[in-house]
N, C-alpha and C positions, 0 to 999 in steps of 0.2 A: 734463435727462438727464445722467447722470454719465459723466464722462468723462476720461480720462487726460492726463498734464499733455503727453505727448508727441505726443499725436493732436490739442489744442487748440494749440500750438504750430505746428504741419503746416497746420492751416487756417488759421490768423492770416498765417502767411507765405504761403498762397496768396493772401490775400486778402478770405479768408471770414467776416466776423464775424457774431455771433449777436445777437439782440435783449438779451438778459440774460445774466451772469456772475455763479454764486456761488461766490467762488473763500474756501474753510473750510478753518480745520485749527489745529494748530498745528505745524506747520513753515512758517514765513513765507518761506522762500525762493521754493518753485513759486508760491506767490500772489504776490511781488514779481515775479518772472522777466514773468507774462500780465500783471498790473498793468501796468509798465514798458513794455512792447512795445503796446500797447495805445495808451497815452497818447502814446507818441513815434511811433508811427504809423499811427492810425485817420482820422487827419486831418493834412493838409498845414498844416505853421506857418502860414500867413495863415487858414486855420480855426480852427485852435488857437484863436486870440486873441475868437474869437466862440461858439464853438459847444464848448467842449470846459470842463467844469468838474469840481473837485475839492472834494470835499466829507468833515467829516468827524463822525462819528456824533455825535459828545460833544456838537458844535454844534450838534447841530437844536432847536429848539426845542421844549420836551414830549418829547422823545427819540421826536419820531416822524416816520416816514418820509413821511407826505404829501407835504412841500416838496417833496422828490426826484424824487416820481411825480408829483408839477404839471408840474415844471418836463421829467419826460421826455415827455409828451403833448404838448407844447410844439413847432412847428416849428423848425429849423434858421435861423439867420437869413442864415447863406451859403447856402441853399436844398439843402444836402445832407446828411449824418452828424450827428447830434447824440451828442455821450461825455458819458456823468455816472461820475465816478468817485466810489466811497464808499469813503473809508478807518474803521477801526475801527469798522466796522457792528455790533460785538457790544455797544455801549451804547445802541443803539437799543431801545427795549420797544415799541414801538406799529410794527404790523405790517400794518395791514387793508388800506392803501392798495397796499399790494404784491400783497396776494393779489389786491384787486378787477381792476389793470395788470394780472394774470395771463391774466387774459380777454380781454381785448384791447390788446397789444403791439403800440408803436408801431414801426413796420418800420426807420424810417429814424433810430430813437435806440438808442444802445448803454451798455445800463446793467450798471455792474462792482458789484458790492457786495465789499467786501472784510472777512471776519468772524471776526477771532482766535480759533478755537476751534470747539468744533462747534455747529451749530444743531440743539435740538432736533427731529430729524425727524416725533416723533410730536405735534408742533403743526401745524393743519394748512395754513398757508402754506409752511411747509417739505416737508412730504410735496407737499404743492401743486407746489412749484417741482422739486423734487429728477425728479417723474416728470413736468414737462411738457416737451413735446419743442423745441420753439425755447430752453429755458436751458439752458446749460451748467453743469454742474456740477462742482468742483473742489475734491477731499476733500486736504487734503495734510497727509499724517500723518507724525509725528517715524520716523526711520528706527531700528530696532533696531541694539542693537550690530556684530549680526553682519552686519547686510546695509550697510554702511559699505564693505566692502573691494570688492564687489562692483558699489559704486556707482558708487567712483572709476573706478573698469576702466571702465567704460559711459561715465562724462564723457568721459573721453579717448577712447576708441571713436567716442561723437560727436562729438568735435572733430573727429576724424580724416571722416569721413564728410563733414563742412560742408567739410574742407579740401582747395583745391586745389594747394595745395604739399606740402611735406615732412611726411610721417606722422611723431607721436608716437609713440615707443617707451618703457614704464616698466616699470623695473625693480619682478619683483613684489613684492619687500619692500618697495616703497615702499606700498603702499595698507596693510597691517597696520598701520606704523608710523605713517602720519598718523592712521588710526581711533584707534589707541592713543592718541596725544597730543590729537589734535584732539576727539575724540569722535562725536555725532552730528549736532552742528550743522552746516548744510553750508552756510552762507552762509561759517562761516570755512572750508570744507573748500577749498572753490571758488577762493577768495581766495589761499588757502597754494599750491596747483594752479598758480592765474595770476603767483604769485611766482615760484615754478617753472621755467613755461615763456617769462618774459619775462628771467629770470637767466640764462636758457642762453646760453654762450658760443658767436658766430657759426659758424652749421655745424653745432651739434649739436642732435641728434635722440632723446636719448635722457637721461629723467630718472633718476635715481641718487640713491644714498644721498650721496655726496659733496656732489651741486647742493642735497639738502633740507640738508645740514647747515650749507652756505656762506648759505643763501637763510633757512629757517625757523628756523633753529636748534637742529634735533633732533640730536642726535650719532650718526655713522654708527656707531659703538662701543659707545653705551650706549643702549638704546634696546629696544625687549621682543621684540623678532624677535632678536638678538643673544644674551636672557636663555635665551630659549626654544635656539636655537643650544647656548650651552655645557647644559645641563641633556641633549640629547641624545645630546654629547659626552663625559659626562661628568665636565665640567670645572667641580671646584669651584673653585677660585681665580678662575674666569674668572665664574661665577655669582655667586659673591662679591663682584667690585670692581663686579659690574653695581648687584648689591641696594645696597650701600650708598650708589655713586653715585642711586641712585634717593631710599634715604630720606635724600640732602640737598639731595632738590631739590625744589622747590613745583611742578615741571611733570608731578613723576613721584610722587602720593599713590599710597599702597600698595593702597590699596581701587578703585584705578580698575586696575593694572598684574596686580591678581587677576583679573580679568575676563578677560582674552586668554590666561590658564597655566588657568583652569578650564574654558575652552573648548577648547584645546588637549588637554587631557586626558581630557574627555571624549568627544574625538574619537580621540582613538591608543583607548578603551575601546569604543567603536565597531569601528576598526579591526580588533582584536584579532579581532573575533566574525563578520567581513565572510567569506562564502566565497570569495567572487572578488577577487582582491588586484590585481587589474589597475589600472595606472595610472588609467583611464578610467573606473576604476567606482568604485575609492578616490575621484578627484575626487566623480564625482556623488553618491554617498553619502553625504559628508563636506561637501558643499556648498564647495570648496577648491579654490583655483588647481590645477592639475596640476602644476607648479612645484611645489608643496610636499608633494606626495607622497614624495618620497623621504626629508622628515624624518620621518614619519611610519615606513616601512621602518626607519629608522636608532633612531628611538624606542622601537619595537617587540621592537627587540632588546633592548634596552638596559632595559627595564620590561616585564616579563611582566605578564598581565592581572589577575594575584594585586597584583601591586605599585602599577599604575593605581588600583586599588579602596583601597590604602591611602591614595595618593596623596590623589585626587580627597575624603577625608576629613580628611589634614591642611588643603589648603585649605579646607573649610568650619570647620571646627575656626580656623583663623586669621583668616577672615571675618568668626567670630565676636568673637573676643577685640578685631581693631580697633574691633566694635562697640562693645565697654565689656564684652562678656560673662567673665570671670573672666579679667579683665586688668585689676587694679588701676593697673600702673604702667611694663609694658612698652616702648619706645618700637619707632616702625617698622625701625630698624635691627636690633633686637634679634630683634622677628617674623621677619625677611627671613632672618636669621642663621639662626635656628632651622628653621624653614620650606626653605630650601634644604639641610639638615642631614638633614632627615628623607625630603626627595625624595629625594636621593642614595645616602642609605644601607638 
């Protein structure tokens, strides 16, 4: 049965574990997170040492899974919980002995298969397991660009909800700015997050553009919520020492920093057409902190919908050119130059 990484979580800490685990995808984090919690406590360390084992695909013999399914039919030899963990299950080919387990799961063994990437579900062990009701299923897919900023907001949300002390407060240009730098990986997202909140100086409660610059090292000044900033200000000097700061830096490639200015402006080109301008409806429509709606007011002035449309074409127009397409000999500074020249004016 497929099932959410937050609703398998919820029952693990109750308590509740399932006969089978197929924790797919390729975003490795949700599957390390139940992995992890799993192994460190489905069993008391004096079981651990008898009854809890780690296995991993490459090494099976024949690349197939029988051993696995032996050894889960197998009793417990502290006479309780038996754990097989499978790591790299995606080099396994031999399957059968899994489907046949499917039919009769043993109660008191809990098996994790761990499987970088997707298993064919139209094979039919997969379709097998995916719809039988005692597995759990665990699909964890790479996060798009856009639902990055969105995510962090919810990390800390849940932090705050597990916590019985002081709530987390973060400032909203912090999630833009780490999507930006960090991307979609969120093992490092997580990491940069618990730099964060273990740098904070005694007493405070509130993460900032300051603490990321002193901790991760993204600059409170130069950085694409800043870039975005002067462009709606109108501030070419200020747009300018950003762009350049960017093409001399290897943390800020031009073809990642387009991505957050094409998304932006296809939202103010949204904006433009929205009948109801209300704070609350610009969010939901826009999929956008409320927080940022007023750059968007401010944008709006400042680029009518005639100029968005030009806009939102010099960026593919320079998209292009970083790709090689009739840009001989250009460099990024020179794109950024130009490219800010044409927004502006």
């Amino acid at each position: 049965m497929i099932k959410k990484f937050n609703d398998i979580m919820s029952a693990l800490r109750a308590g509740t574990y399932a006969p089978i685990y197929i924790l797919c995808g390729e975003e490795p984090y949700y599957i390390d997170r139940v992995f992890e919690f799993i192994a460190a406590n489905a069993l008391d360390e004096m079981a651990r040492e008898f009854d809890q084992q780690v296995l991993y695909g490459r090494d099976l013999q024949g690349a197939d899974i029988s051993p696995v399914i032996g050894a889960a039919r197998g009793f417990a030899m502290m006479g309780g919980r038996k754990v097989l963990l499978v790591r790299e299950a995606q080099a396994i080919k031999k399957w059968e002995a899994l489907a046949a387990y499917l039919d009769n799961l043993m109660p008191q063994t809990v098996l994790v298969i761990c499987y970088n990437g997707k298993p064919d579900k139209r094979q039919g062990v997969w379709k097998k397991a995916a719809d039988h009701q005692q597995v759990v299923w665990l699909q964890s897919d790479k996060l798009r660009d856009y639902e990055v900023e969105k995510w962090i907001n919810a990390y800390i949300a849940d932090l705050n909800s597990q916590s019985q002390g002081q709530q987390l407060k973060i400032d909203p240009r912090i999630a833009p700015i780490l999507a930006d730098y960090l991307g979609t990986d969120l093992s490092a997202i997580v990491g940069a997050l618990q730099k964060l909140i273990d740098g904070r100086p005694d007493g405070v409660n509130v993460i900032d553009t300051a603490l990321v610059e002193r901790n991760i090292g993204i600059s409170k000044d130069y950085n694409i919520i800043e870039l975005q900033t002067a462009l709606i200000n109108g501030d070419v000097a200020r747009a300018n020492r950003i762009t350049q700061y960017f093409a001399g830096s290897k943390d800020h490639p031009m073809v990642r920093e387009m991505a957050p200015l094409f998304t932006f402006f296809s939202n103010l080109l949204m904006y433009h057409y929205l009948p109801d301008k209300s704070q609350a409806t610009v969010a939901r429509e826009l999929g956008i902190n409320p927080y940022f709606v007023k750059d968007y007011q401010a944008a709006a002035r400042r680029y009518p919908a005639g100029k968005v449309f030009l806009i939102m074409g010099y960026l593919r127009e320079t998209d292009a050119r970083l790709k090689g397409i009739n840009n001989p000999s250009a460099k990024d500074a020179d794109l950024w130059k130009e490219l800010i020249f044409k927004i502006m004016h």
